[in-house]
N, C-alpha and C positions, 0 to 999 in steps of 0.2 A: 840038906844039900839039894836034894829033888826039888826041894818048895820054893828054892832060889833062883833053878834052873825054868822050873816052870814058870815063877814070875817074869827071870828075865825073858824068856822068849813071851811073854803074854806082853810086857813094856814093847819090846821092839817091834812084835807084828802093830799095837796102837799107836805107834812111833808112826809106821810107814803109812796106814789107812790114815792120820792126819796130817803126813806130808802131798797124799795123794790128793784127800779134800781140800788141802789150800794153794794147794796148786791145780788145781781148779774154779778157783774163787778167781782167779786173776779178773781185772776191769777190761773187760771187753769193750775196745775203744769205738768209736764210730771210724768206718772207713772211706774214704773216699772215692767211690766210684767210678769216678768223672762225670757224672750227671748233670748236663745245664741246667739251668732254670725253665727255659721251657718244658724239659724233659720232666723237671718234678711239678711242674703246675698240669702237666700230661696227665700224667700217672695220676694224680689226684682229679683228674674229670673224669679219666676210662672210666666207661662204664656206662647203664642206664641211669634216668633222673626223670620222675614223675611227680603227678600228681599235686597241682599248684595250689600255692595257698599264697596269704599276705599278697595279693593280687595289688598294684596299683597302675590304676589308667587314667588319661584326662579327662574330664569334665564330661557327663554324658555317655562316655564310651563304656559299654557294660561287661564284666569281669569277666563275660564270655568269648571274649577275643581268646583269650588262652584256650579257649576248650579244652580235651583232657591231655595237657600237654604231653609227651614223652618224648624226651632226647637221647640219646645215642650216640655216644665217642670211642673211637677204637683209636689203640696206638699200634704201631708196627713194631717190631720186632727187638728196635734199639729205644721203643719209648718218645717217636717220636707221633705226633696227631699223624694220625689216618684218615680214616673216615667220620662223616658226621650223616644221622639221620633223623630228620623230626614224625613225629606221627600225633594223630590230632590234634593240629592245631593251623588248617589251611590258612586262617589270615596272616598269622606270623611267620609264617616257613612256607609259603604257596609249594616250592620244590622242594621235594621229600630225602633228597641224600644229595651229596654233597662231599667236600674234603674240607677239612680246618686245620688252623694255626693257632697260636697262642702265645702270649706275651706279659709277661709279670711277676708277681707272684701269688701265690694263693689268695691273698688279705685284698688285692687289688692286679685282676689279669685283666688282656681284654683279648676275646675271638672273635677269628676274620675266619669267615665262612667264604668257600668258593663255590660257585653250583647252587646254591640254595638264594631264593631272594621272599618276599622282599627283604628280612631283614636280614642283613649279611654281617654284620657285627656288632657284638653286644660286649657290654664291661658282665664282668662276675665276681662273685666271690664266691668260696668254696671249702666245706669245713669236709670232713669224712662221714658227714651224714646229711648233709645240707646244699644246695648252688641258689647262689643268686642270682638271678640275671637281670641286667636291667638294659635297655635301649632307648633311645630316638626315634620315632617312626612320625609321618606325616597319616592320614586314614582321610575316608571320603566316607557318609553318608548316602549309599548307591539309592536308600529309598526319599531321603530329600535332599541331596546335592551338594548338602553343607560338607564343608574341608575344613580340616586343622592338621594340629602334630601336635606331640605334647613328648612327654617322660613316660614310659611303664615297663615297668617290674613284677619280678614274681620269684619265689623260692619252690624249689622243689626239693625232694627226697629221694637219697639214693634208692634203688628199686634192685 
């Protein structure tokens, strides 16, 4: 009688610790925040992004345009861009801070810079460890006068 009682109470306490584990198991759904799309291609730039690599420029222009690039995005409070700030890299960002916007998605955005010239907006793209950025830009040759514009690019790492 004792061996019966003690098993059943020993069934019903593993009864209850495997109703408690599986209901805990439940699928935790994704929620819906209300977060625009700006707001998540936001959130995926906040942050610092250095150190350039896969550099491309046109013809003649040497990978040193980028110097030691470092960018700088903050979002405010609901996720949306804030501020934007460059650091070495005077020929691409002559103005060092700025505010930005942002439109796309991840795989394919593009940022419009206010406050910052010359170049004030560039396409990117953007993994959680990587930005692309690529732009248009016209340059001059200040030591022999020659002009053009071309395409260039460069990838950096989150920092």
């Amino acid at each position: 009688m004792r061996t019966q009682l003690i098993l059943r109470n020993n069934l019903f306490a593993l009864m209850a610790v495997c109703c408690l584990l599986l209901g805990g198991c439940e699928k935790d759904f994704v929620r819906d925040h209300g977060l625009d799309a700006d707001q998540l291609v936001a959130g995926r730039l906040d942050g610092t992004w250095g150190d350039p690599t896969s550099i491309v420029t046109p013809d003649d222009i040497p990978n040193e345009i980028f110097g030691g690039m470092r960018l700088v995005f903050t979002t405010d409070a609901d996720g949306y861009p804030a501020q934007f700030s460059a650091k070495d890299c005077p020929i691409v960002f002559g103005s060092e801070a700025g505010t930005w916007s942002v439109s796309g998605t991840p795989d394919s955005a593009k940022v419009v810079l206010s406050g910052v010239a010359p170049v004030d907006e560039f396409d990117i793209q953007v993994s959680s460890t990587s930005l692309t950025l690529s732009f248009y830009m016209g340059w001059e040759n200040t030591e022999t006068g020659e002009q053009g514009e071309g395409e260039f690019s460069a990838t950096l790492t989150r920092k």
